[in-house]
C-alpha positions in Angstrom: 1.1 4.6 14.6 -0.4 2.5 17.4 1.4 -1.3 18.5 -0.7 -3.3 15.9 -0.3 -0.6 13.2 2.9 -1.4 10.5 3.6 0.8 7.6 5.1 -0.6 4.1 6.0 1.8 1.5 5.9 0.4 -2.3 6.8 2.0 -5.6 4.0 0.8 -8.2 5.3 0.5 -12.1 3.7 1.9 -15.2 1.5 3.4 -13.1 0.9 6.6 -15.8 -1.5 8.8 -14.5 -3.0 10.2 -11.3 -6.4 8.5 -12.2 -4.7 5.5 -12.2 -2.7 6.0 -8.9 -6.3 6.4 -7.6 -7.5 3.4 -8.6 -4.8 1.8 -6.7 -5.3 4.1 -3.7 -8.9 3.5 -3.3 -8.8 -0.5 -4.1 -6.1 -0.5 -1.2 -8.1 1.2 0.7 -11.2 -1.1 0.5 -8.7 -4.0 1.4 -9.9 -5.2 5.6 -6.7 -4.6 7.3 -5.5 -1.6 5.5 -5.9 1.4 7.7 -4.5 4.3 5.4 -2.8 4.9 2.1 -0.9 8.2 1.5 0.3 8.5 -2.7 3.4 10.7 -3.4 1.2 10.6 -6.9 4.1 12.3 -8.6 6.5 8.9 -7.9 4.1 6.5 -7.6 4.9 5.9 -4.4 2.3 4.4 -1.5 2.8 4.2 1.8 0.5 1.8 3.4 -0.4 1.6 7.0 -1.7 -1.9 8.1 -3.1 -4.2 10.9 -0.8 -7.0 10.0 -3.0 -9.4 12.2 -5.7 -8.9 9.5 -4.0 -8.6 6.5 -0.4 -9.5 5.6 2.1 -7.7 3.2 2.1 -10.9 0.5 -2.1 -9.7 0.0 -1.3 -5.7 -0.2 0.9 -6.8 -3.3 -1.5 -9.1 -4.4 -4.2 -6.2 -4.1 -1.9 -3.8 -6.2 -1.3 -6.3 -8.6 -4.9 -7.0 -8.9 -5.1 -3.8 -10.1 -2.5 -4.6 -13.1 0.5 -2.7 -11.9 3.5 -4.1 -10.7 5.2 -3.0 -7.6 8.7 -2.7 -6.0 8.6 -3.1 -1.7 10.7 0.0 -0.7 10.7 -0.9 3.0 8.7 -1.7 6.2 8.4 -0.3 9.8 6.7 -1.6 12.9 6.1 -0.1 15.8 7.1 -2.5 18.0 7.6 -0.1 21.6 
């Protein structure tokens, strides 16, 4: 990751299928600010790699939940070097 790159990782609920993990994938990734999305598809699980100068973690939930899934932060890194 480069210095004004983060990473959050969520867990998105009742998300049932892998057409609907896509859904959120590719919504996320139409979101300015949101540089990548990697989907463990089998846990529902996104990790999310972001400018947070152009997009802040409150919105990426927003986004997901715009989608009509919940979702559970798992954590956060920075690369702050």
């Amino acid at each position: 990751m480069d210095e004004k790159q983060r990473r959050v990782t969520y867990q998105a609920l009742d998300v049932s299928c892998v057409s609907c993990a896509n859904l959120v994938e590719k919504f996320l990734e139409s979101q300015a600010g949101v540089n990548s999305v990697k989907v463990n598809k089998m846990l529902n699980i996104f990790y999310i790699d972001y400018d947070p100068s152009r997009i802040s973690e409150e919105k990426i939930q927003e986004a997901i939940k715009k989608t009509g899934y919940k979702v559970i932060k798992m954590r956060s890194i920075s690369n702050s070097h």
